[in-house]
N, C-alpha and C positions, 0 to 999 in steps of 0.2 A: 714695606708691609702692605701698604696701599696696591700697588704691585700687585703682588703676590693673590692678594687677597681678590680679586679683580681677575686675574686670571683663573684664580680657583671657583670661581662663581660661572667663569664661561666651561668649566669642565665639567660642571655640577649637574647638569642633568640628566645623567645617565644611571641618578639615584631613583629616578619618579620613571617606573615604565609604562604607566597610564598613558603616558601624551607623548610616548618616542614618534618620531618621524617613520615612516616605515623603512626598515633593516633593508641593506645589499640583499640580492637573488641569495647570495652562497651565504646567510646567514640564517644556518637550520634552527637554531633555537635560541628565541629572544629574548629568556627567562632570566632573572639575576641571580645573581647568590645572595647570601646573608652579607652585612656589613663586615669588610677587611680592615685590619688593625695594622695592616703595615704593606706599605705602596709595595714594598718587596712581593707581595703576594700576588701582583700579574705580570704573567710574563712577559707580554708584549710592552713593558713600560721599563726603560733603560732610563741611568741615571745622567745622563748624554743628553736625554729630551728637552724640549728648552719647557714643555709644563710639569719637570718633574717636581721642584720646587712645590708650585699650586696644591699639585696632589699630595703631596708630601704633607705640605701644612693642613689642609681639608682631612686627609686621615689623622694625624695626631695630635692633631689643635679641637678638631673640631666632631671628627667620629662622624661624616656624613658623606659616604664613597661607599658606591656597591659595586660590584663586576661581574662578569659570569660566571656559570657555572664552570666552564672550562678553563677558571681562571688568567682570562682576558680582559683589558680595557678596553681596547678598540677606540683608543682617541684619534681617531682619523675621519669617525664618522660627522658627515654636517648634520647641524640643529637647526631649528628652528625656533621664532623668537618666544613659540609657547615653552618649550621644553626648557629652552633659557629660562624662561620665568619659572616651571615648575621647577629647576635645579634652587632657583634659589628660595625660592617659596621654602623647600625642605630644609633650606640650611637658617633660615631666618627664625623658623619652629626650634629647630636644633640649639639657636643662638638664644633665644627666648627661653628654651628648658633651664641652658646654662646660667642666664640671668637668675631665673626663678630658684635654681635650688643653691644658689647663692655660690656661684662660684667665677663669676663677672671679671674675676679679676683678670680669664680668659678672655677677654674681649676689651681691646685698649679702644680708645679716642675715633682715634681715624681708621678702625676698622667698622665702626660704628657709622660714622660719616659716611663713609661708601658704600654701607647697607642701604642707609637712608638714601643716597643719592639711586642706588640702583633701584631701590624698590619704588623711589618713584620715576624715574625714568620706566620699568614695568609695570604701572602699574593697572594700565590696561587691561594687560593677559593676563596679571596675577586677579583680577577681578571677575574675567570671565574664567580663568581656571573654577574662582569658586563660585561663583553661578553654577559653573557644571555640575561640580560635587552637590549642591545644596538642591539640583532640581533630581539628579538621580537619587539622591536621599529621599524626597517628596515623591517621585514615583514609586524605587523602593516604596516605602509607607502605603500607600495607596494599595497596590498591588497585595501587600500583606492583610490589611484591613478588606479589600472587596474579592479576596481570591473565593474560589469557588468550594474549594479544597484542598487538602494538601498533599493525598492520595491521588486524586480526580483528576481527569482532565476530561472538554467535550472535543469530541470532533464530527463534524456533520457533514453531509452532502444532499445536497436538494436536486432531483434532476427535474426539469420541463422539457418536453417533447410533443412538437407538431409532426403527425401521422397521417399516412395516407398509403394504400393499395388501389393497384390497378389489375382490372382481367377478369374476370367472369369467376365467379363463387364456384370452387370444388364440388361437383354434380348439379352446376345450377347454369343459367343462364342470362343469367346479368352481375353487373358489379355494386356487391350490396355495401360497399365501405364506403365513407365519407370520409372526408378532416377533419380529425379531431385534436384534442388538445390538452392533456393530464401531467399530470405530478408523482411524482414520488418521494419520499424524505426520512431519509435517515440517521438519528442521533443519537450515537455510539460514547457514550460513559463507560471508560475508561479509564482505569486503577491499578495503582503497583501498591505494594503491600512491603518488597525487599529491595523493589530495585530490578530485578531480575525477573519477576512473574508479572503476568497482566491478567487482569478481570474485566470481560467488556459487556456491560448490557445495553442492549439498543433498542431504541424505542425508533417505530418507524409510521408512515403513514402513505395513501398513496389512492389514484382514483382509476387506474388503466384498466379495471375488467369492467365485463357486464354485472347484470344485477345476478348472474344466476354466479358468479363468479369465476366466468373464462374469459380467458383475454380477448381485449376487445378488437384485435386484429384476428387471432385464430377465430371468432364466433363470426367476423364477417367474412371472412374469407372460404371458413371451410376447412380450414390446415394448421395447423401450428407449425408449421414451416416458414409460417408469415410472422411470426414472433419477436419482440425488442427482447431482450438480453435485462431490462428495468422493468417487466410491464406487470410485478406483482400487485396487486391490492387490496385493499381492507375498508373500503368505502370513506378513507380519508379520514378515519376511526383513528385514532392513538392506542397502536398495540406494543408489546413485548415480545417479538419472535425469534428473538437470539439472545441468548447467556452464557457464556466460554472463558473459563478459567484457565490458562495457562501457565505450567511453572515449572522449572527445568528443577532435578534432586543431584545432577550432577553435570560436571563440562560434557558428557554422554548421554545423558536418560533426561530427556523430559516430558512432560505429560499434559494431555489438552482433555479438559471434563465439562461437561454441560450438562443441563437437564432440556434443552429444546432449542431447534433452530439451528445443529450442528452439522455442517456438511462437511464431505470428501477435503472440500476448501480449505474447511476452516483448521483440518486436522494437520495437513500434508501441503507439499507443493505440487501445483497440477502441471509446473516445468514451462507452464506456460507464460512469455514476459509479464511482469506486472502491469506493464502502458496496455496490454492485448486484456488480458482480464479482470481488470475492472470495470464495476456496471458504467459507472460515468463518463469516464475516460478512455476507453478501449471501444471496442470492435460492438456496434448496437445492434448487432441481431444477438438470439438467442440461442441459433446453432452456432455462433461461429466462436461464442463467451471463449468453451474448449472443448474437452471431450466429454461426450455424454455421461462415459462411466466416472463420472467425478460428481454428477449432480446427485447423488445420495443424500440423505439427509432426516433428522431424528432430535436423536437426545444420547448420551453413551460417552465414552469416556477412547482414545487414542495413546500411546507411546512413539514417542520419535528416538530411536537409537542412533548416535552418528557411531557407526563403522570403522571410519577411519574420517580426514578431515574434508575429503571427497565425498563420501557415500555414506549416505543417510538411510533407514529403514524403518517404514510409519508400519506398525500393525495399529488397528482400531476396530470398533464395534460399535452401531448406532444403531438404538432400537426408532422404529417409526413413531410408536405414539408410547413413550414411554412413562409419560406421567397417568396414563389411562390404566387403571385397575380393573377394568372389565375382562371376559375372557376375552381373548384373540388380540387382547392390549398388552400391556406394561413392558417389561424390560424384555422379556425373554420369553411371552407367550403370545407375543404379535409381532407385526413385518418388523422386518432385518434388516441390515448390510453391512459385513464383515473386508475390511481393505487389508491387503497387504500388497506395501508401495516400496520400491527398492530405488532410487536415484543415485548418477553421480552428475558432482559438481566439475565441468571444465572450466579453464581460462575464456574461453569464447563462447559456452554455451554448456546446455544440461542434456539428459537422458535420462528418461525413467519408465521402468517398465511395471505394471499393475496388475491383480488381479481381485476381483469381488465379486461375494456370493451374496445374494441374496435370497431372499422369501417376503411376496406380500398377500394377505388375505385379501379373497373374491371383496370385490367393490374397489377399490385403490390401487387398482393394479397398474401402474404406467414405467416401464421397464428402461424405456426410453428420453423419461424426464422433459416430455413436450416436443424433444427436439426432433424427431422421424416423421414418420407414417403412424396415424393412429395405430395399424395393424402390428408395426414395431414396437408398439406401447405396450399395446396388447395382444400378442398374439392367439390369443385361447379366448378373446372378448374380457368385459370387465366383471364378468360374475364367478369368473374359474380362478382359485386361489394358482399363484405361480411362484415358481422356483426362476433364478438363472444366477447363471456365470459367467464373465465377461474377463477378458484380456485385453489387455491395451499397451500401448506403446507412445510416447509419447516428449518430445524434446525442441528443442529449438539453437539457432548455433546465427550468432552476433559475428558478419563479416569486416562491419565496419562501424565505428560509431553510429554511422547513420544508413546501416542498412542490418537488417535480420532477417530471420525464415524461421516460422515454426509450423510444424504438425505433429497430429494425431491419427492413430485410427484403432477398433478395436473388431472385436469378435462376441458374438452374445451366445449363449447355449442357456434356452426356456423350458421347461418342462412344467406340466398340465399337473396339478395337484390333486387333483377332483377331474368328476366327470358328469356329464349332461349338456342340456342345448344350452348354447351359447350364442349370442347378436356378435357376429364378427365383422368388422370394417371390410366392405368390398373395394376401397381406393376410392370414390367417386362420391366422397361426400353421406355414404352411406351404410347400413348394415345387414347380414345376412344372418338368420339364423341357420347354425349347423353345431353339429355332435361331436361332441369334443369324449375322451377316454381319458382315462388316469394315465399321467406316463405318458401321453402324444409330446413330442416333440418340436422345437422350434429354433430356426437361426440366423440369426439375422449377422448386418456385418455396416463399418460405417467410418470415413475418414473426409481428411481436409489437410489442405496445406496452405500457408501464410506467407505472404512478408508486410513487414513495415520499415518506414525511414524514418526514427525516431530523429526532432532539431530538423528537417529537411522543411525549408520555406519559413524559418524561425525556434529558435530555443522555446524548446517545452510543445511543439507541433507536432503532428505523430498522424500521415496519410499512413493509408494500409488497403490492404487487396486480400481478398480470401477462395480461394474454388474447395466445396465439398460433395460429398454422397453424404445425407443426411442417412441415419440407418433405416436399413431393409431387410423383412425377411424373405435372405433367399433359399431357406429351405422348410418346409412345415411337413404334419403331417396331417394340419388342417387347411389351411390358406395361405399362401406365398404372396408378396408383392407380383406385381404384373411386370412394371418394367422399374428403373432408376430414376430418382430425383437429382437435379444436380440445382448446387449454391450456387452464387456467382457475387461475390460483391463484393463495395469497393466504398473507403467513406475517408475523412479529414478532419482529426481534431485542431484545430485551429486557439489556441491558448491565447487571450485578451492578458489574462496577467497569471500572478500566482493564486488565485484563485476562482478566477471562471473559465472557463473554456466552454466554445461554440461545436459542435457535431454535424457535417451533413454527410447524411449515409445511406443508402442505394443497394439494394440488391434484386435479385433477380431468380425466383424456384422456376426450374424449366420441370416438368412431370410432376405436379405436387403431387403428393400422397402415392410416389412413384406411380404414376399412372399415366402416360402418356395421353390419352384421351379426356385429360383434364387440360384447360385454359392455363397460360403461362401466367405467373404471380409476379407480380412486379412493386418494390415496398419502396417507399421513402420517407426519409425521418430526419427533424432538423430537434436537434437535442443541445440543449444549454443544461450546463451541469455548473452548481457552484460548491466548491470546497470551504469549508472553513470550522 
């Protein structure tokens, strides 16, 4: 019995899968079954075995033998002297029940004896086994008593960025930018409700503009061609400029609503890598985030329909300033931007082709989203309400783990809503007034191509290269671009851990404001982003 009993304790731990040793490569699933009632019940255990006995006695003596789900033992695997101990830790409890509800008679002398001797020969591990349980209990507790919520969760990003431009000021004569040194910060509360939907409001803050509120690289510069991809702000104020509900009504239809702070982004995929467009972590200029026709942005409500399990189809609708009750505001009596986005999904890479119309009332008219020539912003000046339509294209294709390629590019068609004089952007820092008619015409055009070596010089590292044509109008029936601007840049996130990462990143505008006879712009940015 002694034996027996002895043997059945060294078989015993493949009752407790808390503290298994880790499983063989080819063992897919380490899950147990419920308690078997008769060793007959695995197959891999012949009555020929020299522990068939052990097991034999541990299931009918004692009720403490579990096995797979596949109906295996697998007594070939080695233990460990925790596992050891946790085998019999369960049978000692087990031996203890049987005491307690008076039925002892199961348990003679010298099976007793050998409990004893074995439990203290373990009783090390059986000691720190329950240390372990007792301190995950205590965190458990802890955790439950200081949680935040049990909807909620935070997630934040704080970026710092040392800046500087070189080259003589867009229609000027010297170089009016200094180093500087600003913030931005974003914290994103976020909530499930079933499991399946999410609600994020974000509270953010941030110091990158001037007082008058332009970014403080495009006001010394002269361009927003010189632009970070981070450089919003709100004078370091605690606002709320994003709210976005999402929640799927079926494995096909689901739907993204907000009342402010809703972009093209936030609706659809822009196909562009996640490591490439995110503000922190990705690519820190602001033409090269992605494509222009994606920086739309409002209040309004989207549907994602998947197609098939490939091909996705986002319609959406974002009014500009929808919560504004005034004329030329609210949902559907101020600026616009209507998307309709088709993608498919490959094994190596996406595809998506777009189109969006828009409309914004004279004063706000930037068509462009920062990222051109003023005069692609606006082509009709900022006081002529505008129309446009824009096509795009846009994908990316993963050749290797550690290498990818994406681009963009689109087409714009503008149209002049009103008519009178207008201050139009000449390319050189400056503007011209001229007559603009109802129904004048504009069209401008705009692309880029990428790669990055996502892991290349360390896990979670991600260099990258970019060349583009920020957009241009090259056909008006008021003023055309002169000549082509071209990107050129090139930068290195370097990841310290899982949750900061360093940025240094470089580019280079040759023609800002497509204008040839402007000074070449030259940006550099050391960007520390933390996650958490």
């Amino acid at each position: 019995m002694i034996k027996t009993l002895f043997y059945s304790f060294f078989l015993l731990f493949l009752a407790i899968p808390a503290v298994w040793a880790a499983p063989p490569e080819d063992d897919s699933n380490i899950n147990l079954q419920g308690q078997v009632t008769s060793v007959s019940q695995f197959s891999d255990v012949q009555p020929t075995d020299w522990a068939f006995g052990a097991l034999q006695s541990l299931v009918e003596r004692y009720g403490c033998i579990a096995g797979y789900p596949n109906s295996t033992y697998r007594g070939n695997r080695a233990l460990s002297r925790y596992e050891f101990a946790a085998g019999l830790n369960a049978c000692l409890d087990r031996i203890n029940e049987l005491i307690a509800t008076a039925t002892s008679d199961l348990v003679n002398k010298q099976d007793l004896a050998v409990l004893q001797k074995l439990q203290s020969d373990f009783a090390a591990e059986l000691a720190t086994l329950r240390g372990r349980v007792d301190t995950l209990e205590a965190r458990t507790a802890t955790l439950e008593a200081q949680q935040f919520s049990t909807t909620t969760r935070l997630n934040a990003q704080i970026i710092t960025a040392i800046s500087d431009t070189f080259g003589n000021r867009v229609g000027g004569e010297d170089d009016e930018s200094n180093l500087y040194f600003a913030n931005r910060g974003r914290l994103n509360l976020e909530s499930s409700f079933t499991g399946k939907d999410l609600l994020r409001v974000r509270l953010e803050f941030g110091n990158f503009a001037s007082s008058n509120g332009a970014s403080q690289i495009a006001a010394a510069t002269g361009t927003g061609m010189t632009r970070l991809n981070f450089d919003n702000d709100n004078n370091n104020t605690l606002i709320i400029p994003h709210i976005r509900y999402y929640f799927p009504v079926s494995d096909s239809l689901s739907f993204v609503v907000g009342p402010t702070g809703i972009g093209y982004n936030d609706i659809t995929d822009n196909v562009t890598p996640a490591t490439i467009a995110d503000d922190g972590n990705g690519i820190p200029s602001l033409f090269g985030k992605n494509s222009p026709l994606f920086e739309r942005g409002g209040g309004g409500a989207a549907a994602n329909l998947n197609i098939s399990q490939n091909l996705v189809l986002t319609l959406g609708y974002l009014a500009n300033n929808p919560n504004v009750p005034s004329a030329q505001n609210g949902l559907f009596d101020g600026g616009y931007n209507a998307l309709a986005h088709l993608v498919y999904y490959g094994k190596q890479g996406s595809i998506g082709v777009a189109y969006s119309h828009g409309y914004t009332p004279a004063g706000s008219v930037d068509i462009t989203a920062g990222r051109g020539s003023a005069l692609s912003g606006a082509p009709f000046g900022n006081t002529i309400a505008t129309s446009n339509s824009i096509v795009g294209a846009q994908g990316y294709y993963r050749f290797s783990p550690n290498f990818q390629i994406h681009s963009w590019g689109g087409y714009i068609w503008s149209t002049a809503k009103n008519s009178g004089l207008s201050d139009i952007s000449n390319g050189r820092g400056g503007t011209d007034s001229l007559f603009v008619n109802n129904g004048d015409n504009a069209n401008a055009w705009f692309g880029a191509i990428g790669m990055s070596f996502p892991d290349v010089g360390g896990k979670g590292n991600l260099p990258g290269i970019l060349f583009g044509i920020p957009p241009r109008v090259s056909n008006s029936d008021v003023r055309q671009d002169r000549d082509n601007a071209y990107h050129i840049e090139a930068f290195y996130r370097y990841r310290l851990n899982d949750n900061i990462s360093v940025t240094p990143g470089f580019w280079v505008i040759l023609n800002p404001e497509n204008d040839s006879r402007n000074d070449t712009q030259y940006v550099g940015v050391l960007r520390t982003t933390f996650d958490f």
